[in-house]
C-alpha positions as CSV (number, residue, x, y, z in Angstrom):
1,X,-124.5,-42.1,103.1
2,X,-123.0,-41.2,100.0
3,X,-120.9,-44.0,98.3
4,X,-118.2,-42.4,96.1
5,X,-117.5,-45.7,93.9
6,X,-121.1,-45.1,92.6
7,X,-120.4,-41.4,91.8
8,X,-116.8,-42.2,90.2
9,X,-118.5,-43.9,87.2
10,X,-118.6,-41.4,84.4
11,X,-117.2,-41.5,80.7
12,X,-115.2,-38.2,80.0
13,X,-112.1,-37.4,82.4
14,X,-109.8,-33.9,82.0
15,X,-106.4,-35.1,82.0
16,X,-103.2,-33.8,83.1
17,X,-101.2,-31.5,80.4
18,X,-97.1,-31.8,79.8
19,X,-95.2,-35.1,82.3
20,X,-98.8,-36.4,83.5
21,X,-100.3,-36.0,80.1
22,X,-103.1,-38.8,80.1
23,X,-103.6,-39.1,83.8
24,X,-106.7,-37.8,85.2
25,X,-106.3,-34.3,86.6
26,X,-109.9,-33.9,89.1
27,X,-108.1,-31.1,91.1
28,X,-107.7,-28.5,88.3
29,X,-110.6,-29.7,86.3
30,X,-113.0,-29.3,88.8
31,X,-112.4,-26.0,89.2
32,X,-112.7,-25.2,85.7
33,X,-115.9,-27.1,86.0
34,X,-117.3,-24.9,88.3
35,X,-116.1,-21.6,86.7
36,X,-117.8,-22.7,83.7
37,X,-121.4,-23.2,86.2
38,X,-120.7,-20.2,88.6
39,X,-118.0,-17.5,88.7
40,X,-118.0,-14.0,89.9
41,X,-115.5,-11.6,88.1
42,X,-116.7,-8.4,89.6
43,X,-119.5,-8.5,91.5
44,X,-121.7,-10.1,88.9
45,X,-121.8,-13.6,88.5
46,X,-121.4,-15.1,84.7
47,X,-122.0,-18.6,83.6
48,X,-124.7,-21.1,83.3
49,X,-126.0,-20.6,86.4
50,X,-126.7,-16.9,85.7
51,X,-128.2,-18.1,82.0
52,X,-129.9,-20.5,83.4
53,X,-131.5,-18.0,86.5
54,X,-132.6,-15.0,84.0
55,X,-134.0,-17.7,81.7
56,X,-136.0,-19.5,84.8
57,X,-136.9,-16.1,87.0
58,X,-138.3,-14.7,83.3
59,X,-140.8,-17.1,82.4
60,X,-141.3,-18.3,86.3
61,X,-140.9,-15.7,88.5
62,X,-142.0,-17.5,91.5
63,X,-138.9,-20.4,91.1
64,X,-136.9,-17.6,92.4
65,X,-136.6,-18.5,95.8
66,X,-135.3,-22.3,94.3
67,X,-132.6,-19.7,92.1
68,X,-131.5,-18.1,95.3
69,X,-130.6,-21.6,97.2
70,X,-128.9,-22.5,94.3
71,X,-126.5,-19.2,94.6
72,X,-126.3,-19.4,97.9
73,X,-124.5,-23.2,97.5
74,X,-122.6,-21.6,94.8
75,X,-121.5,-18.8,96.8
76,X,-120.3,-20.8,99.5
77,X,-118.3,-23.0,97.0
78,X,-116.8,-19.8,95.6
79,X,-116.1,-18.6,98.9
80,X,-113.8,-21.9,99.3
81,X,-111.8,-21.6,95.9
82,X,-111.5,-17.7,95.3
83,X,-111.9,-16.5,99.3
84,X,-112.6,-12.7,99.4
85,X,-110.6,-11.0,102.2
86,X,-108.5,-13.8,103.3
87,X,-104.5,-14.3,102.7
88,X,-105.2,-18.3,103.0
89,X,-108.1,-20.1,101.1
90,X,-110.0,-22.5,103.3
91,X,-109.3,-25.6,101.7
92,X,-106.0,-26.1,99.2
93,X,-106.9,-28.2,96.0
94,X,-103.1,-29.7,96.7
95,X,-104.2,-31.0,100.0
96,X,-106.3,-34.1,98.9
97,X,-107.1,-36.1,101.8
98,X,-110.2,-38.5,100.7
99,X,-108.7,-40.4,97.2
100,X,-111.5,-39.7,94.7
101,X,-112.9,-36.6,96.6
102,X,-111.6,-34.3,93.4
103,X,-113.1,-37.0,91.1
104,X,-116.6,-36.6,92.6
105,X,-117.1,-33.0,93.2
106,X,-115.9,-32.9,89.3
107,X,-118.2,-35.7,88.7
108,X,-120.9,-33.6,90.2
109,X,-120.1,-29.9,88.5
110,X,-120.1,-31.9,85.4
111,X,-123.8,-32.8,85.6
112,X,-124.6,-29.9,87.6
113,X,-123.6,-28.0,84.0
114,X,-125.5,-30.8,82.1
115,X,-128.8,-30.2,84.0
116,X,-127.9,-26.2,83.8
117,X,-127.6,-26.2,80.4
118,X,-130.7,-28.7,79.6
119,X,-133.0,-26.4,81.6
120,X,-131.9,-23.7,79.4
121,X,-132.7,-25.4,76.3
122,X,-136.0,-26.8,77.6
123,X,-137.3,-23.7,79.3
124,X,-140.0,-23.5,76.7
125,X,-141.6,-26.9,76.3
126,X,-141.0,-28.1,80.1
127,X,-144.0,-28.4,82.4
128,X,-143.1,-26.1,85.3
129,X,-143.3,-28.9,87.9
130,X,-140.4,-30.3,85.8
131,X,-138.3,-27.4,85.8
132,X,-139.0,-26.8,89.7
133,X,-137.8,-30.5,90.5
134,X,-134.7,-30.3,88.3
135,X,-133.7,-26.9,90.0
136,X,-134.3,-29.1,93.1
137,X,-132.3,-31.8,92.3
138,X,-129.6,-29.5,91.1
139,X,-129.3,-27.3,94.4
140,X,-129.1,-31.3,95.9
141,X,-126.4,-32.0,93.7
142,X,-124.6,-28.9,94.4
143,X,-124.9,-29.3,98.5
144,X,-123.7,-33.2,97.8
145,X,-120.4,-31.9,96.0
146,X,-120.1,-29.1,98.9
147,X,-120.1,-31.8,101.6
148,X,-118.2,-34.0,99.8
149,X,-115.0,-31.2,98.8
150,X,-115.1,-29.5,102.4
151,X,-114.4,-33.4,103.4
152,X,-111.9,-34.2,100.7
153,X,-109.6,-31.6,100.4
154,X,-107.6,-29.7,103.9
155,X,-107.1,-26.3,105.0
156,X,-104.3,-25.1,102.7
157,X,-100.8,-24.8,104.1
158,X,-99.0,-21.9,105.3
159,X,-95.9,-20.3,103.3
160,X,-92.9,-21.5,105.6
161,X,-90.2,-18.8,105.9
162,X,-86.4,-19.5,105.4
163,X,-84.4,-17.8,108.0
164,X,-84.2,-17.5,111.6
165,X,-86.8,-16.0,113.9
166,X,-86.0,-12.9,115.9
């Protein structure tokens, strides 16, 4: 079981812009977070995770399959914030109902872009069992922030009308 105390512990926060300036703002930031790992303007994702794939599936093409079950996590995720055919995302950021859900998940898209971005860098001099058991341990980190924002946050709330039903 997954103790969120021990994941809250990290240095940097984003904070809140404006009245809240200074308070910690995990809803938004987290988001940002994981636009910055994995986002998908037009059918082709962009971000680390795509830098980090071509760099990986060009010097070791057969990590692919680790590549793949990192997109698919990522693809569900994306699926939750920016749904594709549906009036109503899944789960509304605005609808918090674990206190310190948003700070994990951000916790965890934080060092999921730390590990993306140090795999990049070390691509070269890394032995390839090293670069196979941090894509591992980054596809687990990315399934623990899943579990833990489909259990933090609700299903978003319907617009309410004003007026009278006929």
């Amino acid at each position: 079981m997954i103790k969120l105390k021990k994941i809250l512990q990290e240095a940097s926060v984003p904070t809140k812009i404006g009245f809240g300036k200074g308070k910690p703002d995990f809803k938004h930031g987290l988001v940002k977070e994981f636009f910055e790992f994995f986002y998908v303007p037009n059918g082709q994702p962009i971000g680390t995770f795509m830098d980090m794939a071509n760099v990986v599936v060009q010097k070791y093409p057969e990590m692919e399959p680790l590549i793949k079950d990192i997109g698919g996590v990522c693809d569900e995720m994306f699926d939750y914030l920016k749904p594709p055919n549906l009036e109503y995302p899944p789960y509304d950021l605005h609808n918090l109902t674990q206190s310190g859900g948003a700070q994990a998940v951000w916790n965890y898209m934080k060092k999921a872009n730390s590990l993306g971005n140090t795999i990049i860098k070390t691509i070269d001099k890394a032995d390839p069992k090293k670069i196979a058991s941090g894509l591992k341990g980054l596809a687990s980190m990315l399934e623990k922030g899943k579990d833990i924002f489909t259990s933090s946050f609700g299903p978003a709330k319907k617009k309410r009308r004003i007026g009278f039903k006929f």
